[in-house]
C-alpha positions as a Python dict, from the first residue, in 0.01 Angstrom:
ca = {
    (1, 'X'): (0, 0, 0),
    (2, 'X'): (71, -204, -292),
    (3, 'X'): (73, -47, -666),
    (4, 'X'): (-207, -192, -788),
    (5, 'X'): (-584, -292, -657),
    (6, 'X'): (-690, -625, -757),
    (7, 'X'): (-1067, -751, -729),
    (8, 'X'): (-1092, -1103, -762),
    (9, 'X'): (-770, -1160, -942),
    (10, 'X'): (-869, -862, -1192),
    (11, 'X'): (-801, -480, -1223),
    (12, 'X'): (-1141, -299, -1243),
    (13, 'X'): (-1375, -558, -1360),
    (14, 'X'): (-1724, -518, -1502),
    (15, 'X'): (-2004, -587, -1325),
    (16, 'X'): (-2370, -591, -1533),
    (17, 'X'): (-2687, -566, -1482),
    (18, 'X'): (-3009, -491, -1631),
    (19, 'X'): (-3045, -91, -1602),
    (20, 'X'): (-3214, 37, -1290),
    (21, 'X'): (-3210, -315, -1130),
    (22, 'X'): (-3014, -341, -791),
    (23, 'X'): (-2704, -553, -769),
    (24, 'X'): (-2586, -664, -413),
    (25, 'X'): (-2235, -642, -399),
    (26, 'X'): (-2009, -775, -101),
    (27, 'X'): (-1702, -637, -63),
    (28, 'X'): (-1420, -750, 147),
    (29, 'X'): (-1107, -579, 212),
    (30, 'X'): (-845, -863, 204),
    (31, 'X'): (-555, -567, 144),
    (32, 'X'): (-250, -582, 402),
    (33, 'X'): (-270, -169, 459),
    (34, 'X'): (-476, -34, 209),
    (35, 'X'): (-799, 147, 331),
    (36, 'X'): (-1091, 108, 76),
    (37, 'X'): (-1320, 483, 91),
    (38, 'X'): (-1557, 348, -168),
    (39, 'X'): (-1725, 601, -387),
    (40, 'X'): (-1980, 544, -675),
    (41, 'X'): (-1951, 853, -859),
    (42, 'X'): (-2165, 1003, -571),
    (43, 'X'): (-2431, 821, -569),
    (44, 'X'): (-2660, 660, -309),
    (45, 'X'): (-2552, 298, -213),
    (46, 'X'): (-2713, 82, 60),
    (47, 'X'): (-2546, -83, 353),
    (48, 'X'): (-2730, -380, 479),
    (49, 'X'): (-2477, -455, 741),
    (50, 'X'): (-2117, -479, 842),
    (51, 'X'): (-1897, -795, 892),
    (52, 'X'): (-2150, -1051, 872),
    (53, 'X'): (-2411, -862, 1114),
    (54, 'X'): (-2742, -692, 961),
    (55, 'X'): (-2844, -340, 959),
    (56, 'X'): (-3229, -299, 1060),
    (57, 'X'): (-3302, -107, 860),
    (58, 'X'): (-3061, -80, 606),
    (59, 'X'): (-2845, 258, 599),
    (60, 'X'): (-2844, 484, 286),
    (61, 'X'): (-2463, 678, 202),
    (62, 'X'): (-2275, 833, 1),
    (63, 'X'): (-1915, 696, 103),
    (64, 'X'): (-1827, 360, 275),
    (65, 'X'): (-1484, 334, 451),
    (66, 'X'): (-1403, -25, 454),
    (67, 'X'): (-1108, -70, 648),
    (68, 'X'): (-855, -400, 616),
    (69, 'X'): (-1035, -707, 732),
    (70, 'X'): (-1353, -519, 726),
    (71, 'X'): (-1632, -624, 497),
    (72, 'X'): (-1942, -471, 380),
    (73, 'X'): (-2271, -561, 241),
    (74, 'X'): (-2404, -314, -39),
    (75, 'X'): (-2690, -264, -220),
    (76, 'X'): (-2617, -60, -568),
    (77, 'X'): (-2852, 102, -862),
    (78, 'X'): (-2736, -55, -1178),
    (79, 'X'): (-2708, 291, -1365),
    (80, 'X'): (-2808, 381, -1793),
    (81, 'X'): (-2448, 417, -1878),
    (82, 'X'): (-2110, 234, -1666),
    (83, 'X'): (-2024, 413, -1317),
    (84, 'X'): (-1706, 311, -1185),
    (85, 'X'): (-1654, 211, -775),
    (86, 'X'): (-1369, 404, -686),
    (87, 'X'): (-1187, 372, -404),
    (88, 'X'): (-1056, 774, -319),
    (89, 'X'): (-702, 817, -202),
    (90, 'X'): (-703, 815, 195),
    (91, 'X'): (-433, 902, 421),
    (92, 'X'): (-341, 696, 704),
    (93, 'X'): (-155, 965, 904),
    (94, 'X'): (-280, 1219, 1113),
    (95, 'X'): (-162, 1569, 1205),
    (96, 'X'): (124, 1669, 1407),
    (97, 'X'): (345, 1448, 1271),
    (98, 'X'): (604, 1661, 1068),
    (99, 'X'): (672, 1511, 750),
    (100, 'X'): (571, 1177, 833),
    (101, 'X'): (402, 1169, 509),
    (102, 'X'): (699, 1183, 298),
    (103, 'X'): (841, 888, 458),
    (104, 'X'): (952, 628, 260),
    (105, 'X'): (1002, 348, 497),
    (106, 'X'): (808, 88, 627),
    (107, 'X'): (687, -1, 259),
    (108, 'X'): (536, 350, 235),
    (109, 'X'): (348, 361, 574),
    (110, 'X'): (296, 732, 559),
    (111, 'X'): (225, 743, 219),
    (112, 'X'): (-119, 850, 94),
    (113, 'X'): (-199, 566, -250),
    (114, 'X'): (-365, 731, -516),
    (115, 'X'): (-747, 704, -603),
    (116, 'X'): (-812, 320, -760),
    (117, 'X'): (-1081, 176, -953),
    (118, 'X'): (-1265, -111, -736),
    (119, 'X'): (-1485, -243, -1044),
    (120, 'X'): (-1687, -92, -1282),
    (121, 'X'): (-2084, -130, -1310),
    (122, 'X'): (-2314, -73, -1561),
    (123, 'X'): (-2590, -217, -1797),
    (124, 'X'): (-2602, -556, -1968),
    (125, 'X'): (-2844, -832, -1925),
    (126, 'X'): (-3162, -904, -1726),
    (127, 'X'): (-3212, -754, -1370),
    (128, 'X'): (-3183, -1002, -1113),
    (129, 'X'): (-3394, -1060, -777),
    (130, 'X'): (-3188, -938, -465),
    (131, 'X'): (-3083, -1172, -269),
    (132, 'X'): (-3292, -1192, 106),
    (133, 'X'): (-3085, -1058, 395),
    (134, 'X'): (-2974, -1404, 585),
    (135, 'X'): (-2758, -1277, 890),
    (136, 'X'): (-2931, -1149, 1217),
    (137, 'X'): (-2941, -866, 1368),
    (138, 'X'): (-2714, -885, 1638),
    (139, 'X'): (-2777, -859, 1987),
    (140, 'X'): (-2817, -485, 2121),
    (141, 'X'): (-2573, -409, 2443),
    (142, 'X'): (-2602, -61, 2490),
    (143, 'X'): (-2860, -148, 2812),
    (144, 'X'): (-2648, -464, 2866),
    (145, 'X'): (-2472, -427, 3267),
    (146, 'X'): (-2118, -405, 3213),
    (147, 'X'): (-1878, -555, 3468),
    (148, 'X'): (-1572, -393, 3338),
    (149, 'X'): (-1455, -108, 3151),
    (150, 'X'): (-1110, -115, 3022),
    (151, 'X'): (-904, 118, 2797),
    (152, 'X'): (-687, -6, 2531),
    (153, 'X'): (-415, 230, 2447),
    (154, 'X'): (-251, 206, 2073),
    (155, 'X'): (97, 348, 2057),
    (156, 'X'): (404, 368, 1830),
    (157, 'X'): (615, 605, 1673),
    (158, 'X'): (899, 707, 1545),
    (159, 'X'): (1188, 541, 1713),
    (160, 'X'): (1528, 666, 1910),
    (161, 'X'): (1705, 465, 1585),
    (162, 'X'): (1493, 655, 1313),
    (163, 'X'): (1250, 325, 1287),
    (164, 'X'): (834, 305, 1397),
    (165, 'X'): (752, 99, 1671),
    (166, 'X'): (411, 1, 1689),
    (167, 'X'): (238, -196, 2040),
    (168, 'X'): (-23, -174, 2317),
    (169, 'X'): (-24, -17, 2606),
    (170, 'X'): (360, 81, 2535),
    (171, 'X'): (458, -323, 2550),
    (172, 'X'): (530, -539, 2217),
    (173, 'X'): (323, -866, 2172),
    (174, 'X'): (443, -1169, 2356),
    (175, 'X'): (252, -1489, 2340),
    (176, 'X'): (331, -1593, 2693),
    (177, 'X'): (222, -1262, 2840),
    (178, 'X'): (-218, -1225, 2917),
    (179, 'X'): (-289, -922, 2870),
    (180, 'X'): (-698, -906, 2915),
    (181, 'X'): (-808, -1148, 3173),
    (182, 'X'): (-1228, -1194, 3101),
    (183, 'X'): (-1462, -1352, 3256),
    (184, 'X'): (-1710, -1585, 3021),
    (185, 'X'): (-2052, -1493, 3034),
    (186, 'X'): (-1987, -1096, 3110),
    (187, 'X'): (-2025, -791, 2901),
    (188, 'X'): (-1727, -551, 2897),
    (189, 'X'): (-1674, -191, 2766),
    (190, 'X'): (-1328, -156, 2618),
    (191, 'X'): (-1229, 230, 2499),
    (192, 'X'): (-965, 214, 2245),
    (193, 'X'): (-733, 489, 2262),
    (194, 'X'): (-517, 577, 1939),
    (195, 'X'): (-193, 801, 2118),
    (196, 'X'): (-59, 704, 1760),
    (197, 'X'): (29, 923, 1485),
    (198, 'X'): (-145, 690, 1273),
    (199, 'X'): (-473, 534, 1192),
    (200, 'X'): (-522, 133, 1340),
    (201, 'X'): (-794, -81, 1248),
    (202, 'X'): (-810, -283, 1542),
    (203, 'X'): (-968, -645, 1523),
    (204, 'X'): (-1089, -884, 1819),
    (205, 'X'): (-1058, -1189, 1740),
    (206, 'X'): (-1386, -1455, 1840),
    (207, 'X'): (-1578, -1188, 1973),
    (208, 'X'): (-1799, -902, 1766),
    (209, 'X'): (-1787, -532, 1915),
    (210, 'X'): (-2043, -354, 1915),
    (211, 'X'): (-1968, 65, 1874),
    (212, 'X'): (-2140, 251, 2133),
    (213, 'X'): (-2129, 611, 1892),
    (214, 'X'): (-2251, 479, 1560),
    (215, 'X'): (-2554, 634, 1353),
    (216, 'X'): (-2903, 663, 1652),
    (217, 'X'): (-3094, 355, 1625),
    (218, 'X'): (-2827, 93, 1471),
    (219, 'X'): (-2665, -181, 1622),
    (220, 'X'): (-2297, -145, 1466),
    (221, 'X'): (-2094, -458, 1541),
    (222, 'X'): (-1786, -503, 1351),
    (223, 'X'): (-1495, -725, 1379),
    (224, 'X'): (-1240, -442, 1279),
    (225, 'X'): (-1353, -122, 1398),
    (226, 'X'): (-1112, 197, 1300),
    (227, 'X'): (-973, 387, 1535),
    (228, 'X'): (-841, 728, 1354),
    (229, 'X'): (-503, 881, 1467),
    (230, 'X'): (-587, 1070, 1810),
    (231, 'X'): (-887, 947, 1852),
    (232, 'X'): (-1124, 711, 2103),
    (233, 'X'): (-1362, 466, 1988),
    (234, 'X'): (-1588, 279, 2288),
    (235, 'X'): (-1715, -93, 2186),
    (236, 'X'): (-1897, -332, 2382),
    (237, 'X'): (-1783, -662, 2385),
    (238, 'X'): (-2011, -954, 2505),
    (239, 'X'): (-1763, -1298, 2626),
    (240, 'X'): (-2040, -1494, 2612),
    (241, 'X'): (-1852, -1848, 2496),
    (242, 'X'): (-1561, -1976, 2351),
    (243, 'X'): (-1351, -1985, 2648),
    (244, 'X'): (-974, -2025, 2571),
    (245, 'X'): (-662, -1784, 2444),
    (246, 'X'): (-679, -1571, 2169),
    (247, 'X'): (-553, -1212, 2035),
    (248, 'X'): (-646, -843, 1966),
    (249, 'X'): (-411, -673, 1698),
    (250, 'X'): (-381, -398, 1441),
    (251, 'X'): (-543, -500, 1101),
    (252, 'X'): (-234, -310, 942),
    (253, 'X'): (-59, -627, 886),
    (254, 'X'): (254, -467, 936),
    (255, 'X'): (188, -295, 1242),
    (256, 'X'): (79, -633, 1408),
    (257, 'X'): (399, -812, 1272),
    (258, 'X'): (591, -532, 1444),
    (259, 'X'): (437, -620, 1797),
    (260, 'X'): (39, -450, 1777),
    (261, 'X'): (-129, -731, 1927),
    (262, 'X'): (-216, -846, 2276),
    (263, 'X'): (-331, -1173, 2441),
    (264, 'X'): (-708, -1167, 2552),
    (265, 'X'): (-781, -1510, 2810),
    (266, 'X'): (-1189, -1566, 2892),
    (267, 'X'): (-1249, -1819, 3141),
}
């Protein structure tokens, strides 16, 4: 988890602006394990959209989950006196796992990382103009026809030898293995199964996924979408160029090094 949270090289900086002006803020979680459960002191922020892709319209919350790899785009009231964007302590273990939480292996995997400042904002200067939303709305697929549905099954664990594993489908990565054949030019339904006893942000590489539960009426695409400890999460995935090799994989950098990640070939 790391003992410290650092944005842009700095512990909690300031951000100003002029008092009830709106600052757009983009925040990208570059951390190795850390989730970021951002929290402005309860107030209302705005989402415009989620790893590059648009929200139409733009979706109003109290608490964003950015996971790792995940970014967000955020619209926030510049309050009369300096609110602080915390990010609240979040536990990547689920239930059922007896004690896993005290363990202090695998650099503090179960380990839950205390609440940590993000940056602060408050008054000081001139409001500015918000910038103009510049990414697309992405392409809907939820009446898309799907050639394939697949499910993806995370696993891992403690060990026989007192260690986690972490892989796919019960199989380690190997680069000369292909584990998801594709076709170019299809759209495919994957369901992402977490048999885990902990969370895994899982991340496509090339291709945006688009997740078939999110909030009525938005198109959710994401690049890393969460998948909780014990739970399913169906995306939609459209292979619609970039034929060649690539990877799936946990966004828990750790998990991935361990052998989370697959071999996806669309041809």
């Amino acid at each position: 988890m790391g003992d410290t949270l650092l944005t842009n090289g700095l512990v909690a900086p300031l951000l100003t602006g002029g008092p009830g002006g709106v600052e757009r803020v983009l925040v990208i979680n570059a951390c190795a394990t850390r989730y970021l459960d951002l929290d402005l002191g309860g107030r209302t922020v705005r989402v415009r959209g989620r790893d590059g892709g648009a929200f139409e319209p733009a979706v109003e919350t109290r608490r964003v989950l950015v996971v790792p790899g995940g970014r967000v785009d955020l619209e926030m009231e510049v309050p009369a006196e300096p609110v602080d964007l915390v990010a609240r302590a979040y536990a990547l273990h689920g239930g059922g796992m007896g004690g896993m939480g005290g363990m202090g292996g695998m650099g503090g995997m179960g380990a839950t990382p205390a609440d940590a400042t993000v940056l602060t904002l408050g008054p000081g200067g001139a409001s500015r103009p918000v910038a103009p939303r510049t990414s697309r709305p992405r392409r809907d697929l939820r009446d898309a026809p799907v050639v394939r549905r697949r499910i993806i099954r995370m696993t891992g664990g403690m060990s026989s030898m007192a260690a986690m594993t972490f892989d796919f489908d019960g199989r380690p990565f190997d680069a000369d293995r292909v584990d998801q054949d594709v076709s170019l030019g299809t759209v495919e339904e994957w369901v992402l199964e977490n048999a885990s006893p902990m969370h895994h942000p899982f991340h496509l590489h090339t291709w945006p996924m688009q997740v078939m539960d999110a909030t009525p009426g938005v198109v959710d695409v994401r690049d890393v979408v969460d998948v909780p400890a014990g739970a399913t999460v169906t995306v939609r995935i459209a292979f619609d160029r970039f034929a060649g090799v690539t990877v799936y994989h946990c966004h828990i950098l750790d998990h991935e090094d361990l052998g989370m990640m697959g071999v996806v070939e669309a041809g």
